[in-house]
C-alpha positions as CSV (number, residue, x, y, z in Angstrom):
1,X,-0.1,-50.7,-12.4
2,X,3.2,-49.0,-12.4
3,X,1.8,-45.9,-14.4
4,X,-1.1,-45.9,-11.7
5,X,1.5,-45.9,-8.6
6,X,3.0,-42.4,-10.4
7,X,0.1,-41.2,-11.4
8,X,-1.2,-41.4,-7.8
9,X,2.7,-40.2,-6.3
10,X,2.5,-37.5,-8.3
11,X,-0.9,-36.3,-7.7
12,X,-0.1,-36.4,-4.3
13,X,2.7,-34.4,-4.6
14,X,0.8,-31.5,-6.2
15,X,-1.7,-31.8,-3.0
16,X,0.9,-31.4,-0.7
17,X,3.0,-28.5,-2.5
18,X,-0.9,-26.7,-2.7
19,X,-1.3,-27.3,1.1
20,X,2.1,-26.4,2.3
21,X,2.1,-22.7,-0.4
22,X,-0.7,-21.4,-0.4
23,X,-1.7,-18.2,-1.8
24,X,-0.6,-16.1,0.9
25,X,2.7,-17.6,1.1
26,X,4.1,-15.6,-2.0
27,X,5.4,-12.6,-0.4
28,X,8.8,-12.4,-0.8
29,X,11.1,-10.4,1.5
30,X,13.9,-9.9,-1.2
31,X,11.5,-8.1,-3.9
32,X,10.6,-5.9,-0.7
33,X,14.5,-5.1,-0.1
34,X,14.6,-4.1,-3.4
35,X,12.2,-1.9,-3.7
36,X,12.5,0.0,-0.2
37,X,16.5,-0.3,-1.4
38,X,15.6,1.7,-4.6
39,X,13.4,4.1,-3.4
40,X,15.2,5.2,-0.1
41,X,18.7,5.7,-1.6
42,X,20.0,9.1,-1.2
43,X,20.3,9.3,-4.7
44,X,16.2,10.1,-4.4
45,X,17.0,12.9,-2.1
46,X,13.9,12.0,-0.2
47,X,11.3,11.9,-3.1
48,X,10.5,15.0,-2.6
49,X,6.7,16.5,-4.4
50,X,7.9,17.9,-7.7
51,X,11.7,17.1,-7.3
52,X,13.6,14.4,-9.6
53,X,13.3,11.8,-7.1
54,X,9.8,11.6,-6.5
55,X,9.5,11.1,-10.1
56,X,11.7,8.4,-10.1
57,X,9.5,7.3,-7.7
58,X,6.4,7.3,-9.8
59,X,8.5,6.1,-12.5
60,X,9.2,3.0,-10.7
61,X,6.2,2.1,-9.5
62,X,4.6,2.7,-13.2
63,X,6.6,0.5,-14.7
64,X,6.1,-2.6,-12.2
65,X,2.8,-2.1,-13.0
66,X,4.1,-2.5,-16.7
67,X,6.0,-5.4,-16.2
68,X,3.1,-7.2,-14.3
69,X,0.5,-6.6,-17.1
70,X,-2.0,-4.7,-15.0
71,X,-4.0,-2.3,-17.3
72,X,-3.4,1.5,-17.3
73,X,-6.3,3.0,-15.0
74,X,-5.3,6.8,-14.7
75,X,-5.8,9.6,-17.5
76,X,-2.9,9.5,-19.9
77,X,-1.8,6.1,-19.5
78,X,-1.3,5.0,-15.5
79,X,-0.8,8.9,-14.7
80,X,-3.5,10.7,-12.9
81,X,-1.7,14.3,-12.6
82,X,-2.4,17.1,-10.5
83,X,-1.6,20.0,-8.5
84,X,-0.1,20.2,-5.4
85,X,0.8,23.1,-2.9
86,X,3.2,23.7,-0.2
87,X,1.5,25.3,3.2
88,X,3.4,24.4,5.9
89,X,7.0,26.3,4.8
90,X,7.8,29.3,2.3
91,X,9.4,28.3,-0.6
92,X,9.7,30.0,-4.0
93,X,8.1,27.4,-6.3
94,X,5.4,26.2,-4.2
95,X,3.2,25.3,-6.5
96,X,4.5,21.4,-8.0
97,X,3.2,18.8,-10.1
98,X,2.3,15.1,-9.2
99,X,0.9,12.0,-10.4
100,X,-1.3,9.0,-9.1
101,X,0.0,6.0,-10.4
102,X,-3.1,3.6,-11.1
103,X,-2.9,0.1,-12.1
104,X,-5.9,-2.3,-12.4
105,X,-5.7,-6.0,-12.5
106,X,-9.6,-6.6,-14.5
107,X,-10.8,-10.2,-13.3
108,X,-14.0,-8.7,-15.3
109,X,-16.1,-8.3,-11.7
110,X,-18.9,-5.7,-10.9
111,X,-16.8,-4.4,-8.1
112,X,-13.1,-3.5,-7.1
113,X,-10.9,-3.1,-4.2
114,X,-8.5,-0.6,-3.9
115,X,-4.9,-0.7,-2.3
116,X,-2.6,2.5,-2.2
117,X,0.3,3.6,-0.8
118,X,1.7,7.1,-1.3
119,X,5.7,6.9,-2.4
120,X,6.7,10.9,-1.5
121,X,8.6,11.8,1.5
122,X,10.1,15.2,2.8
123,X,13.3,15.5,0.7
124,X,15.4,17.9,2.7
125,X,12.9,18.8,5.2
126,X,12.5,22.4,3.3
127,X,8.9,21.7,2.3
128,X,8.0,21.6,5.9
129,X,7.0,18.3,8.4
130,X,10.7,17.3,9.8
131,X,10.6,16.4,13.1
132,X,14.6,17.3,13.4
133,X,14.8,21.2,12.5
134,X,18.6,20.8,13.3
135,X,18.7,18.4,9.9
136,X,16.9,20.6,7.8
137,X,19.1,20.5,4.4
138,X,19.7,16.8,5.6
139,X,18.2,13.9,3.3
140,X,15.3,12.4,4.5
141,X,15.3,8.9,2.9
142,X,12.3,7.9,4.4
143,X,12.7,4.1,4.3
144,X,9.9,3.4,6.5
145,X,7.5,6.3,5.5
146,X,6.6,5.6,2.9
147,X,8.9,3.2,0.9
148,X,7.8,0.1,2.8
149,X,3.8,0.7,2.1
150,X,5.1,0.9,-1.8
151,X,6.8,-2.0,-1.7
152,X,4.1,-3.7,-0.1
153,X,1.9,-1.9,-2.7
154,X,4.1,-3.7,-5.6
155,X,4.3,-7.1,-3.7
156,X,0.4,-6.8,-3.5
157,X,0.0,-6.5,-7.2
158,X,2.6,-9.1,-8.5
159,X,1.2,-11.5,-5.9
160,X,-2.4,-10.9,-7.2
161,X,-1.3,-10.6,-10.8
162,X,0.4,-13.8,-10.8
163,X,-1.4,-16.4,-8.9
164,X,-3.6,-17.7,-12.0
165,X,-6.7,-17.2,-10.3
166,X,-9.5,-15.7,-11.5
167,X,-10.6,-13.6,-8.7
168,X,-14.4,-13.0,-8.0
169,X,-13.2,-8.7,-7.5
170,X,-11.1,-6.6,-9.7
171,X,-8.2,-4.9,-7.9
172,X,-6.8,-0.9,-8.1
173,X,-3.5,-0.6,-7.2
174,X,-2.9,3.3,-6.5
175,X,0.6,5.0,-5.4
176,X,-0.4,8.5,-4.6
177,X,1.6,11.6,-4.9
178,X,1.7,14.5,-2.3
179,X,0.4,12.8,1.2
180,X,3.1,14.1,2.7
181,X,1.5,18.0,1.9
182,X,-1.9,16.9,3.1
183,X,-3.1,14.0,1.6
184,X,-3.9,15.2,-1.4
185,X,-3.1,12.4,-4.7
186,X,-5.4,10.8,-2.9
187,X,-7.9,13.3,-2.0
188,X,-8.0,14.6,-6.2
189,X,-8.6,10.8,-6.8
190,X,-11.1,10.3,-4.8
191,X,-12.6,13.9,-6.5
192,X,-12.0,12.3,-9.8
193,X,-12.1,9.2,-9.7
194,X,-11.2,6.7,-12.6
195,X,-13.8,4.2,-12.1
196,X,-17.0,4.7,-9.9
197,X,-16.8,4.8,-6.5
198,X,-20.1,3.4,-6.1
199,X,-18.0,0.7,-7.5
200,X,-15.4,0.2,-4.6
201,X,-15.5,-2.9,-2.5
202,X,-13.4,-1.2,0.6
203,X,-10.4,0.2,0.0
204,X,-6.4,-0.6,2.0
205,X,-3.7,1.4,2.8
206,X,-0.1,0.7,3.9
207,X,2.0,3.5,4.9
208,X,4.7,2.6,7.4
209,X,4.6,-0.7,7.7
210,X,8.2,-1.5,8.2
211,X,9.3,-1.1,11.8
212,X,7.1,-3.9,13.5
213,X,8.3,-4.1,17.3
214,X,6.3,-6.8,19.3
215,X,5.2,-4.8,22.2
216,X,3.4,-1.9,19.8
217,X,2.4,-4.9,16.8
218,X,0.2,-4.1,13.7
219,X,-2.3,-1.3,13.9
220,X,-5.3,-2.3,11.7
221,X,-7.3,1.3,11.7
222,X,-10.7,1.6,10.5
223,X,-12.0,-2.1,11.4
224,X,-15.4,0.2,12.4
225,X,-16.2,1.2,8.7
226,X,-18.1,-2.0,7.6
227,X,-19.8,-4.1,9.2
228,X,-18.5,-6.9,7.6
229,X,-15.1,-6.5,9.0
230,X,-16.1,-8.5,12.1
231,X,-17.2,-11.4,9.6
232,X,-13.9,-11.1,7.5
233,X,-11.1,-11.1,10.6
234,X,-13.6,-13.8,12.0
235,X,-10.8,-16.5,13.1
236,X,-7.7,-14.7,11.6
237,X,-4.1,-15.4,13.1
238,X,-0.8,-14.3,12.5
239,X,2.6,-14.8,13.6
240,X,2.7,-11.0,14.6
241,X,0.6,-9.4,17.1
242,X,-2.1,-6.7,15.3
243,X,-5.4,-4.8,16.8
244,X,-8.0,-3.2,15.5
245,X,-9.2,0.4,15.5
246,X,-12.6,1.5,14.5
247,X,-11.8,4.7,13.5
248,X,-11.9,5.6,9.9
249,X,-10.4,8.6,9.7
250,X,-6.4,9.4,10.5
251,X,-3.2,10.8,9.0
252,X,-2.8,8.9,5.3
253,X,-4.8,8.5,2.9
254,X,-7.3,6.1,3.4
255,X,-9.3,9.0,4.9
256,X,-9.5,10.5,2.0
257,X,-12.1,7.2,0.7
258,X,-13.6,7.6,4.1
259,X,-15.0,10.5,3.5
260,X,-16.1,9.2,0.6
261,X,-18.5,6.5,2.2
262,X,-16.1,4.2,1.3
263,X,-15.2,1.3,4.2
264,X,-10.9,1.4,4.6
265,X,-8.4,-0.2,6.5
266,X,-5.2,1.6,7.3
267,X,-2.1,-0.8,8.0
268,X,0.6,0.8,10.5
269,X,3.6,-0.3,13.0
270,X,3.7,3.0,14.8
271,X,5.3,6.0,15.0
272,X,9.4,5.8,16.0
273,X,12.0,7.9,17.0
274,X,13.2,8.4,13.2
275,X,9.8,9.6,12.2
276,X,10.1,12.0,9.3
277,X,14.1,12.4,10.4
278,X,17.2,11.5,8.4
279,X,17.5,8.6,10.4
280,X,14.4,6.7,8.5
281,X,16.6,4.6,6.5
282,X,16.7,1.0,5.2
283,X,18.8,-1.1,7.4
284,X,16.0,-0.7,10.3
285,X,13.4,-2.5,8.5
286,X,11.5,-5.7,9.8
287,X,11.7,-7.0,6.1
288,X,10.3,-10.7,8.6
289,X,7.4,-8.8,10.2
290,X,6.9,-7.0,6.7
291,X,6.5,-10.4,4.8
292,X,4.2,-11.4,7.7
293,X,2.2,-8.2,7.9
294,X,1.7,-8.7,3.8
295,X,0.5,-12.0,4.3
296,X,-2.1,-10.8,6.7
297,X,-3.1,-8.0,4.3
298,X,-3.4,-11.1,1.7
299,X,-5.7,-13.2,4.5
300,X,-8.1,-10.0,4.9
301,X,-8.2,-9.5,1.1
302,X,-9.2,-12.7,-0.3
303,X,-11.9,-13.0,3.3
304,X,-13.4,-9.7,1.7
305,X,-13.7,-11.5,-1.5
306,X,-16.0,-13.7,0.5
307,X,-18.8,-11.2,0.9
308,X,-21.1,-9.1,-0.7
309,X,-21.1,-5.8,-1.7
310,X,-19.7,-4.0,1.8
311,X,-22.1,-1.6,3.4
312,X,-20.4,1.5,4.9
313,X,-20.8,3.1,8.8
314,X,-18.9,6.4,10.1
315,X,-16.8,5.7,13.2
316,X,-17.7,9.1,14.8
């Protein structure tokens, strides 16, 4: 009787733990400090396209892919490398080199969803886009843009790479190169893809998720491109305020799968007064609202994984 009453005390104790953590509730706010700490320090001179710190950048995010046992998905290795060029200033060299970093986490489904986020910025503001032409020269750390959709990228992937389930879709975890010179890592990935597109569940994108203020909330962009994003946001709640936008296209990179035929959602707090200045730095992050945002991402992910194969529409 006595082994009964513990096997019974401790089987309850396992049902409560599973009821009061579940799956969405693995987001942690310190791995997200670290990584927006890492990859906004001035010692990344603003992760420029083709500069040391952007591949320090694509460095870092290749080997947390490493670390969390996801399988190379790019072209040598978890590289997908291309060729980007600067149009918006005159510089001497402005032809550079990037990569794609692809990781895929193979649950050994028919069909994938994709989640990106690009990890350049401006550097110095000499490549063009700086909103401050006094502070050109000036590091542009860009903590916000886009350090906080990569380290929501990274928290993404351990959290699905480490939850012991077997989930019913295979993920693609992408940082892109280059968005800040016109979108294009994602727009030579989407060119050549790794695995088929025909293949692609929908498709999410973070980029600038880390300034959450209450009166703006989440913007959820391209709700519009399936019609199963109705069924999948059907009853959703969150302890932030978020809205939804039809729209598929926009300025990041998930309108790059748009145009594809692809369905996306674009995750964003909103533009701010230190957009692409020096002042986008890590001490005004909502790492809170950022844990909460990520565990809506996680909500509207494993929903997807609910339905069939999503059907596409065009917003416009």
């Amino acid at each position: 009787m006595r082994s009964m009453q513990i096997l019974c005390s401790l089987i309850a104790c396992i049902c409560f733990i599973s009821l009061t953590n579940p799956g969405y509730s693995q987001i942690n706010s310190k791995n997200l400090q670290k990584h927006i700490k890492f990859l906004s320090a001035d010692k990344m001179q603003g992760r420029e396209t083709g500069r040391k710190g952007s591949l320090k950048a694509a460095d870092y995010v290749e080997k947390y892919f490493k670390k969390l046992g996801l399988e190379p998905k790019g072209e040598d290795g978890f590289r997908q490398s291309f060729e980007a060029k600067i149009t918006r200033a005159k510089v001497a060299d402005s032809i550079r080199m990037s990569d794609n970093i692809i990781g895929f986490l193979n649950n050994g489904a028919r069909y994938t969803i994709v989640i990106g986020a690009h990890y350049d910025h401006l550097g110095t503001g000499v490549i063009g886009g700086s909103r401050d032409t006094l502070a050109i020269g000036e590091i542009h750390n860009g903590a916000d843009d886009n350090a906080s959709g990569v380290a929501g990228l990274l928290e993404l992937a351990r959290h699905y790479s480490t939850n012991n389930i077997k989930e019913p879709f295979n993920i693609l975890f992408i940082g892109f190169g280059a968005e800040e010179l016109g979108l294009i890592g994602s727009k030579y990935f989407t060119e050549n893809p790794t695995l088929p597109l025909s293949e692609i569940h929908w498709m999410l994108n973070m980029d600038m998720i880390g300034r959450y203020q209450e009166q703006n909330g989440l913007a959820i962009i391209g709700h519009g491109t399936s019609s199963a994003f109705p069924k999948i946001f059907e009853g959703v709640e969150s302890p932030i305020n978020f809205f939804t936008s039809k729209d598929g296209n926009g300025g990041s990179d998930q309108t790059s799968f748009y145009k594809k035929d692809i369905p996306v959602l674009f995750f964003h707090t909103g533009g701010h007064d230190d957009y692409h200045k020096p002042g986008d730095d890590e001490p005004k992050i909502n790492y809170q609202a950022m844990e909460a945002i990520l565990n809506l991402g996680i909500i509207v992910i494993d929903n997807s994984m609910e339905q069939p194969k999503m059907d596409f529409q065009w917003t416009n």
